[in-house]
N, C-alpha and C positions, 0 to 999 in steps of 0.2 A: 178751964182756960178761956179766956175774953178772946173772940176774934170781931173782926169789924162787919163780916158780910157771910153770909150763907146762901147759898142758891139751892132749892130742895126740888127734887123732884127732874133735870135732865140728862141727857144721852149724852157723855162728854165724850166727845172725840181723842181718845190717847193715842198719840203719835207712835210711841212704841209700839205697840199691838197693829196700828194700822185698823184699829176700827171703833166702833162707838160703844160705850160702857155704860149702863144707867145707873147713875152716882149722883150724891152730893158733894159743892166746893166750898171750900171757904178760902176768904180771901182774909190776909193779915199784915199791915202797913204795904199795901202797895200790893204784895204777892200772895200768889196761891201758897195756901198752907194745908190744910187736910183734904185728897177728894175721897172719898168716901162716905157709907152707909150706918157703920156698927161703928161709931165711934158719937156721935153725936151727945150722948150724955157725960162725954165730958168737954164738951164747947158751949159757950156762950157767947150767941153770937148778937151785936146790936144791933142790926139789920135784918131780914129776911125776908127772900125774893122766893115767890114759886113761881119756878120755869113751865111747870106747866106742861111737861112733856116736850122741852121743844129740846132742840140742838146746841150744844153748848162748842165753839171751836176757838181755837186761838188767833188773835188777830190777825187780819194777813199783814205781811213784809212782802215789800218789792226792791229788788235790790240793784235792779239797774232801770232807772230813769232820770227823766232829766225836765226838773222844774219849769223850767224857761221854754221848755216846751207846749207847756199850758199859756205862755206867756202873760203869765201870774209871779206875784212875789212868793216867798214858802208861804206869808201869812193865809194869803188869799187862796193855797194850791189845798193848804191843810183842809182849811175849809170844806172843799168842794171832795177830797176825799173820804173823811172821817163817818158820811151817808153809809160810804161801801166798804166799811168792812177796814180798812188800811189803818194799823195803827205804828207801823214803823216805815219807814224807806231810806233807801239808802242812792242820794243823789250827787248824778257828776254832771259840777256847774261848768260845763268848759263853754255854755256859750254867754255867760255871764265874763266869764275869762278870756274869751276872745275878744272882748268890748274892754274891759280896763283891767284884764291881769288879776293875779293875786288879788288887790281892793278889792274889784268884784267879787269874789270868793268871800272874803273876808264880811265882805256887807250882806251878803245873802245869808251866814252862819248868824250875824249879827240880827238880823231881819225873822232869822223864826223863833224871837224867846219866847213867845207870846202865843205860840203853836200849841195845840192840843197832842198830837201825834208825837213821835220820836224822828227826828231829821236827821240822818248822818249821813257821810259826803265823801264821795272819791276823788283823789286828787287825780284831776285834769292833765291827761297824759302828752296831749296832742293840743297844747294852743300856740301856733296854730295847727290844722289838724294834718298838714302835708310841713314846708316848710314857708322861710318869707319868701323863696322863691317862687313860690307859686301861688301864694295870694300875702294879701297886706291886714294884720290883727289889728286891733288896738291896745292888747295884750301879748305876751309872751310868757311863756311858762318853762321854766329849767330848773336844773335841779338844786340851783341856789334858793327858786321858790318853792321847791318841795320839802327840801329838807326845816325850810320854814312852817311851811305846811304841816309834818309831821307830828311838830309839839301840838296842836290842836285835839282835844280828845274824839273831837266829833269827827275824825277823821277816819274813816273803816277800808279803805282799798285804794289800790290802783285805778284813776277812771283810764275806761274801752282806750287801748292802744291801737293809734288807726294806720301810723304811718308805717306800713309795712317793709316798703324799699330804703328807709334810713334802718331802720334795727336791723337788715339783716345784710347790709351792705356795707355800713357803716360805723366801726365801734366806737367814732366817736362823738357820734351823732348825739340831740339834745335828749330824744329818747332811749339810748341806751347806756348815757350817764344817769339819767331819773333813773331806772333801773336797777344800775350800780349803788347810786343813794340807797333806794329803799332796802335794795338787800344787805348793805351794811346798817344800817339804824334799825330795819322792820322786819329782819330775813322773812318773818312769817305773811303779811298783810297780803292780800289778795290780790294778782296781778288780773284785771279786767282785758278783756282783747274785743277786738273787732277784724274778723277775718273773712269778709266774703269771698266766696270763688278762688278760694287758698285748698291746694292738695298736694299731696307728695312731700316729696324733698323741701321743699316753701312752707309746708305746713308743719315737718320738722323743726323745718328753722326757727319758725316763730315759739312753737310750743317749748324748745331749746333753754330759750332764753326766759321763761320762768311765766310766760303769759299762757294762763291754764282754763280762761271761761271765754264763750261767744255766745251772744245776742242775736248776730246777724241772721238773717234770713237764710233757713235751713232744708236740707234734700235728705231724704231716708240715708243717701249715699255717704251726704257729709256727717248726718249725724252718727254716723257707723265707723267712721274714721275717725275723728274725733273725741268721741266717747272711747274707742278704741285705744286711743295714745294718751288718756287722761284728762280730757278738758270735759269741761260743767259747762253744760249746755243751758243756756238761759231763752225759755222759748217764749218769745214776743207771738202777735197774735197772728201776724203775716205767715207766722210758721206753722201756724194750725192749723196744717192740712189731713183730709185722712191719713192719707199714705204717713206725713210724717210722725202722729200718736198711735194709727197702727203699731209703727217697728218701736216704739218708747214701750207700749204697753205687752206688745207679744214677745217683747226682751227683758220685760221685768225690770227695766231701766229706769225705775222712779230714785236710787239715789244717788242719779247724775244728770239732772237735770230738777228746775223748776219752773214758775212763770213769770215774767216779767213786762212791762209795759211799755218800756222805751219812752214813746213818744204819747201824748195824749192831749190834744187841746182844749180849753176850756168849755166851747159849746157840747163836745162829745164828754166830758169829765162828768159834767152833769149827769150824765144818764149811767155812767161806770167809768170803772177802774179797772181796779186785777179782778173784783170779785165777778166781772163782765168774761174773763179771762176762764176763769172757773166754770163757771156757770157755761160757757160754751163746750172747754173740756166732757163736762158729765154727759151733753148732749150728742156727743158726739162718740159718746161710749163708754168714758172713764169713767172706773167707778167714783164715787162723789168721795169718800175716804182718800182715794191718792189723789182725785185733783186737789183735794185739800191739802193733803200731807204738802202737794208739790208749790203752794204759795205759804206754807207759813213754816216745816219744819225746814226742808230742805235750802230754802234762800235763807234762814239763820245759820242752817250748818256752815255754808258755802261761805260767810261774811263775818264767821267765828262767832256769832251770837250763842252765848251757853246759859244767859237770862231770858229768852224767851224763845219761840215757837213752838211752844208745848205749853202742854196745862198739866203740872209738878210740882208740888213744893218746893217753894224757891224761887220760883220763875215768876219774874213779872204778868202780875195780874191783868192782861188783854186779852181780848174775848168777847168774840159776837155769838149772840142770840139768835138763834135761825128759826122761824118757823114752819118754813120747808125746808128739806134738803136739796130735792132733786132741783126744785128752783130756786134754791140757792137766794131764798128770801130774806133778807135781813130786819129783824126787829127791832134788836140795842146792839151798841156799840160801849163798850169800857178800857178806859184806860189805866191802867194803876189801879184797879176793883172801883176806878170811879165811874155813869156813866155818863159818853160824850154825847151818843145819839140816841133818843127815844122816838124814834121815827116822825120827827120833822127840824130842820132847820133855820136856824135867823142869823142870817148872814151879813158878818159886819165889813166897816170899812176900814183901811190903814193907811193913808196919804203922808208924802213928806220922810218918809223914814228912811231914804239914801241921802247920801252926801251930792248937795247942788250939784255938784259938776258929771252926776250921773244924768241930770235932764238935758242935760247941753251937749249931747256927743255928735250928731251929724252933721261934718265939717262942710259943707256943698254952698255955693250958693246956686241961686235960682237957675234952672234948664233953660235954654231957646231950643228953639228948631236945628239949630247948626251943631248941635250935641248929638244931634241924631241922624245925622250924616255920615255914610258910611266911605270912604275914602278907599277907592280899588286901583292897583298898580298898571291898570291899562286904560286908556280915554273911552273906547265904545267897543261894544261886542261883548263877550260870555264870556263869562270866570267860573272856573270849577270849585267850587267851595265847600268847605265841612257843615255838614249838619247833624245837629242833637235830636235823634229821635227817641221821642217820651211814649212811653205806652203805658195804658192802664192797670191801675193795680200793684205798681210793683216802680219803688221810686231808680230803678235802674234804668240807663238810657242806652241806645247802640249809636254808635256813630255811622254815617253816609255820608254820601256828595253829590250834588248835581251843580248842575253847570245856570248862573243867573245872570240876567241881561245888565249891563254897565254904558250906563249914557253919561258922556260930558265927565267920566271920572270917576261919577258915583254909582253906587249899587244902587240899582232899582227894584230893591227887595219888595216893596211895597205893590208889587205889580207881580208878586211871585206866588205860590201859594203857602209860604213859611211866614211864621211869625221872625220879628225881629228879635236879640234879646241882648241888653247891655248891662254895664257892670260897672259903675261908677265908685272909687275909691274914697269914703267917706269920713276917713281920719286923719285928714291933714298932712297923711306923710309922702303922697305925692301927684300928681296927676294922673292917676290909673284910671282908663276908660278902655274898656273891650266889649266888642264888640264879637254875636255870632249869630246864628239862624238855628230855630226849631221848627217841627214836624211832627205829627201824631196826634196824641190826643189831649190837645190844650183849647186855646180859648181860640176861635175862628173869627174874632170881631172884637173891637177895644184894643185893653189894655190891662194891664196889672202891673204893682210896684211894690217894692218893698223892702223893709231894712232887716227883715225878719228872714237874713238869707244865710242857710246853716253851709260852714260854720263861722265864716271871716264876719260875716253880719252887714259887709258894704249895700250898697243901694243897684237892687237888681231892678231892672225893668222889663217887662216884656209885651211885645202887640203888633197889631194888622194895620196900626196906621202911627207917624209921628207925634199927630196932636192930640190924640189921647192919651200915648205915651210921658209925653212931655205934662200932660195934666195932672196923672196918678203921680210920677215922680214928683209934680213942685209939689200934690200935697201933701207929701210925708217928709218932704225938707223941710215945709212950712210948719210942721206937728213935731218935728224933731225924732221921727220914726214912727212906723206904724205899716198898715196894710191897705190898701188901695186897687178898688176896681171903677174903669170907665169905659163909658162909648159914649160914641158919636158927641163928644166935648161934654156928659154929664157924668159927673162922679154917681157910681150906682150905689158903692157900701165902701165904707171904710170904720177901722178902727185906730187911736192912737196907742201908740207903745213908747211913751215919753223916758220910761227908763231905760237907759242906754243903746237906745232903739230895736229893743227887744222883748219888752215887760212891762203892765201897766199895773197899777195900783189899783184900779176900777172893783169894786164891789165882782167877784166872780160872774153872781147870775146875772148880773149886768151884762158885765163883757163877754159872755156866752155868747148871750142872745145877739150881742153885736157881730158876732164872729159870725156867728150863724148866718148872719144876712151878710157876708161878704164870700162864705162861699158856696152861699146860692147862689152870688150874682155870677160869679166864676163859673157856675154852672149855666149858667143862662147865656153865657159866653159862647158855651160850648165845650168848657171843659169837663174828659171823660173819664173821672178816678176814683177809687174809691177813698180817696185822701184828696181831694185836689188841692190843698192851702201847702202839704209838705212836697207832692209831689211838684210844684212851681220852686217853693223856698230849697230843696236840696237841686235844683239844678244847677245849685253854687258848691256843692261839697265835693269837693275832690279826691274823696279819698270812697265814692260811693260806683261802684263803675256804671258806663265804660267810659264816656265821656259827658264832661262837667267845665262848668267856664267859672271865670274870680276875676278879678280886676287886675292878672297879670297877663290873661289869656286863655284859649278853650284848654285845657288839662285831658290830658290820656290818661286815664286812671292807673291802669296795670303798669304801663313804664314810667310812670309821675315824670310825662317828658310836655313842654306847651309846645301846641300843635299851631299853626297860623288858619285864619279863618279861609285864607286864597292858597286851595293847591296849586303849587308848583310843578 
């Protein structure tokens, strides 16, 4: 019998067994068809590869992340991951959906034919990701667009359900008709959650109503609970702490849980992916078998993939070449028994391939000084005010107050030791400008702007002085979105993100390297994180606790109630 490919002589990793087997594979239109030793005289194969002793594993699957996070299109995202290992993922574009809805969705599916990898997509639970109440989309997502949604094949789950106080307060809220959709059309499709700092009775409630995985940033505690009531633990990399692969691994708990990457920006894509994800797991004790098992069998089981995460007849033929294990070194990459990477890269470009009115979305025009005037209910003396305190490491913030001097009317924040931070409403639909103060560990000097503010996408600004502020922000009006750092009236680093002001078209290692130098200069600022680009851009998400501002006002996470920046 004719097959197309033979590889002779590696250790293939069988998922079943949970360990490595020295075999031969063949590969047959796409898929693995024989692995095995004592069959060979009756194949004929056209090809053949000696492995050479090395490692033979199934490509990895990531099954919750989110493109626009690299803010890259799929084209340019596939690219930069196809190095490490990643040959399927499974993406929820809700901030592509937060900028123009459903179209977005639609153009991003449209956008990766051209991809090497396999792209599929969760539908966007949460756009926006609290309600209009509490911040301004340029999209909306209901269940008239889900059930649109649904005919699409590339469609695999539920995306992260954020808004916790609408599902479980309200049944008739936008997310617990999505819900009610999917389970009549989809009973089966996978409900995605987002539950931090949720227990007890509250974590009933959510897991109740049919939403069975979380992402979020995990405690020995909650992974014990959780796992406990049934949910599929998706461990990002903020979760990888001893303590928490301790109690995974001393509980035999590999098939309820895998690995995931969430967020990943362009200049750090470069250097890894999941396989960064892995390769930390084994260092930290796992055996290199189940940190595998946990990025490619377990995230297909979770997402109903029964064509690949294994190397089986039958199964789509993906599959990297490892030449170490324990460092998790990669040689080739294949897709379909084709392959994509022989250990180097030439990376192309893709310009023009949205619809025009995707470069044109930030409605603003140009700042003065008088935009950044903060307007207090009393002529002179102290105001007790809320403040956003940011700490390192960890994009959660605590809310405080202290008491700040008010001359002539105005807050004299600039005489304070808080940065300023405002939130200008940049889709047309109405004069949204809010204002608040931060503290901790951010930039001590300058400015930073940006339209790349998860998840409403409006134009956040934050800094130690107005004319710096006022600088960063016109120049990402003037770019039509993008990332901006200044001091003392010089712009230090900036990048554009012309699509929808949140993703650019730029050659990847291009826009790395530019990223790169914008959050150095953040660092040079003074900012203290080991993220500092998401730890700024989520201090607009409000559904991330404990407090967060948008362009309706500062946000209480836990009671999703808006708070005023002037205690009373």
């Amino acid at each position: 019998m004719e097959v197309d490919l033979l590889i002779k002589n590696v250790k293939v990793f069988n998922v079943y067994m949970k360990k490595f087997i020295s075999e031969d594979v063949t590969v047959l239109d796409g898929k693995f068809f024989y692995i095995g030793k004592d069959q060979e005289n009756k194949l004929e194969p056209k090809e053949i590869i000696d492995g050479k002793g090395n490692y033979l594993i199934p490509g990895l699957i990531d099954i919750h992340m989110h493109i626009e996070s690299s803010m890259t299109t799929p084209f340019q995202f596939s690219q930069g991951v196809i190095p490490h290992g990643v040959t399927t993922i499974v993406a929820d574009p809700h901030e592509i959906a937060n900028v123009f809805g459903i179209e977005g969705i639609k153009a991003f599916m449209n956008n990766d034919k051209q991809v090497k990898i396999d792209i599929f997509y969760g539908i966007p639970s949460s756009v926006p990701s609290t309600s209009p109440y509490l911040e301004t989309t340029g999209g909306i997502i209901n269940d008239k667009e889900v059930i649109e949604l649904l005919n699409y094949n590339k469609i695999q789950c539920l995306g992260e359900v954020m808004n916790f106080k609408e599902l479980i307060e309200d049944e008739n809220s936008i997310i617990n008709n999505i819900i009610k959709a999917i389970k009549e059309k989809k009973p089966y499709l996978p409900l995605e959650g987002h539950c931090p700092k949720i227990e007890g009775v509250e974590l009933a409630q959510y897991i109740y109503r049919g939403i069975d995985g979380d992402h979020t940033q995990q405690t020995p505690k909650s992974l014990k609970e959780k796992i406990k009531n049934g949910m599929f633990m998706e461990i990002q990399e903020k979760s990888m702490t001893y303590e928490n692969l301790n109690y995974l691994i001393e509980n035999n708990l590999y098939e309820h849980f895998c690995f995931v990457t969430d967020d990943v920006m362009a200049d750090k894509l470069l250097d890894g992916h999941l396989n960064k994800l892995v390769k930390k797991a084994i260092e930290m004790g796992m055996k290199p078998e189940l940190a595998i098992y946990a990025a490619t069998y377990t995230p297909a089981r979770r997402m109903g993939f029964k064509d690949r995460g294994t190397i089986a007849p039958g199964k789509i033929a993906d599959f990297i070449i490892l030449d170490n294990l324990k460092e998790f070194k990669i040689e080739k990459v294949y897709k379909e028994g084709q392959a994509i990477y022989n250990g180097c890269v030439e990376y192309k470009e893709e310009k023009g391939s949205f619809p025009e009115y995707f470069y044109n979305s930030v409605n603003l025009k140009k700042l003065s000084t008088e935009d950044f005037k903060v307007t207090a209910p009393i002529e002179d003396g102290k105001i007790k005010c809320k403040i956003i305190n940011v700490k390192n490491n960890t994009t959660f913030t605590e809310e405080e107050d202290d008491l700040i001097e008010v001359t002539d009317g105005i807050l004299d924040w600039e005489q304070s030791s808080y940065c300023l931070i405002a939130v200008f409403e940049r889709y047309g639909k109405g004069e949204g400008k809010v204002f608040g103060l931060v503290e901790g560990d951010v930039i001590k000097e300058g400015a930073v702007a940006t339209t790349w503010a998860h998840d409403h996408h409006n134009l956040m600004v934050m800094g130690r002085n107005i004319e710096d502020m006022m600088l960063a922000a016109n120049r990402i009006i003037q770019t039509q979105g993008g990332y901006c750092v200044a001091n003392n009236g010089e712009v230090l680093a900036s990048i554009e993100l012309p699509v929808g002001g949140i993703v650019s078209e730029e050659r990847i290692d291009i826009f790395g390297e530019k990223l790169k130098k914008v959050r150095n200069a953040l660092k040079t600022l003074g900012y203290n994180h080991n993220n500092e680009i998401m730890s700024f851009s989520t201090l607009s998400l409000p559904v991330s606790p404990s407090i967060k501002i948008t362009d309706k006002g500062l946000i209480r996470v836990k009671t999703q109630e808006v708070v005023p920046l002037f205690c009373q």
